[in-house]
C-alpha positions in Angstrom: 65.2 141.8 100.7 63.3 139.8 103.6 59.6 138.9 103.1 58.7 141.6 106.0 60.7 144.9 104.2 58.2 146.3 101.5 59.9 146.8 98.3 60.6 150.5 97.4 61.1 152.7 94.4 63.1 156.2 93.7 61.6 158.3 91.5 63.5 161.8 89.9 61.1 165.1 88.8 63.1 166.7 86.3 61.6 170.4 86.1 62.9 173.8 85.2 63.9 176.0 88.1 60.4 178.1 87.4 58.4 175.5 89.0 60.8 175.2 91.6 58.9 176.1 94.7 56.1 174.8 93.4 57.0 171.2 93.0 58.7 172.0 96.8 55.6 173.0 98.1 53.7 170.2 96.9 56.1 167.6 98.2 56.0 169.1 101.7 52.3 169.1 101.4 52.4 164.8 100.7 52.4 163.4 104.2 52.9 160.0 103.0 56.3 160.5 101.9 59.3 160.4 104.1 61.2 163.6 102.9 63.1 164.4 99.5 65.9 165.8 97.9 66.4 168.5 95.3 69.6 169.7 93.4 70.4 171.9 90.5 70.9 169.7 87.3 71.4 170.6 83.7 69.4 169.0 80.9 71.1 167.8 77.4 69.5 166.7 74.3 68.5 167.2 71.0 65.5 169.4 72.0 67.4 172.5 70.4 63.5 174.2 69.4 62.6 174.6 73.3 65.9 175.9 74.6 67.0 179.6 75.0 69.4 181.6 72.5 72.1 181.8 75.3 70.9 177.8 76.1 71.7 177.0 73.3 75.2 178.3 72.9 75.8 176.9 76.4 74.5 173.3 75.4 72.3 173.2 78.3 69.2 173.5 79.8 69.1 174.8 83.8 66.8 171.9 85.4 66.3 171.2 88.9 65.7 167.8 90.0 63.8 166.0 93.2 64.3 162.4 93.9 62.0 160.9 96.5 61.8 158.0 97.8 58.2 155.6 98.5 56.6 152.4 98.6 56.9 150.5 95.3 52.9 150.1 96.1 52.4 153.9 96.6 54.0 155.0 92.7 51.0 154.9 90.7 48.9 156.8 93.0 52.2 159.4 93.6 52.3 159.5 89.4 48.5 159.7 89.2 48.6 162.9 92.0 51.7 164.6 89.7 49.9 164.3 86.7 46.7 166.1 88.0 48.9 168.8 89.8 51.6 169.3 87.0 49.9 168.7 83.8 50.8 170.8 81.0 54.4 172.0 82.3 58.0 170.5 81.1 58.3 167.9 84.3 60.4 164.4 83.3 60.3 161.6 85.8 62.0 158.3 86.1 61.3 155.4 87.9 63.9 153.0 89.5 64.0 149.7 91.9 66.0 150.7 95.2 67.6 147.1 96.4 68.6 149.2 99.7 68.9 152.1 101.6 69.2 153.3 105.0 70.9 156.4 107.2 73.9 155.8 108.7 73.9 158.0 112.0 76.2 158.5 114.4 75.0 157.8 117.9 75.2 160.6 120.4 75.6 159.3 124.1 
């Protein structure tokens, strides 16, 4: 990475699909950030207690997961803003170093 690209992070929300459109609409609300992307996921684990009956026959939890990416500078206020906005529901996130990215578009003459 050059000395004149800032250094960025990707961070996933992990949330169940009840909090869905909320988590949505407070990522479209955040004009800082450059866009997102959400998919269905399923959650594994040992947390037997929390899931449902038919959960747990299925071994897995519906989850629905956002990954968005910022300024490695800009995570602690992002966390800080979750934190006050989601406090108290089942939301996992997990920070990692991106060493690039960029679109690849085609070019429409």
């Amino acid at each position: 990475m050059s000395d004149t690209q800032e250094e960025r992070v990707a961070i996933a929300l992990n949330v169940s699909p009840a909090f869905e459109e909320r988590v949505v609409d407070w990522l479209l609300a955040r004009d800082a950030e450059s866009g997102f992307t959400s998919y269905a996921a399923f959650g594994h684990g040992a947390r037997q207690d929390e899931l449902s009956l038919a959960e747990q026959v299925q071994g897995r939890q519906r989850r629905v997961e956002f990954r968005i990416e910022l300024p490695s500078g800009a995570l602690d206020i992002f966390v800080a803003a979750l934190t006050a906005s989601f406090a108290g529901i089942d939301l996992y996130y997990c920070v990692t170093p991106v060493s690039r990215s960029g679109h690849l578009r085609r070019i429409v003459q």
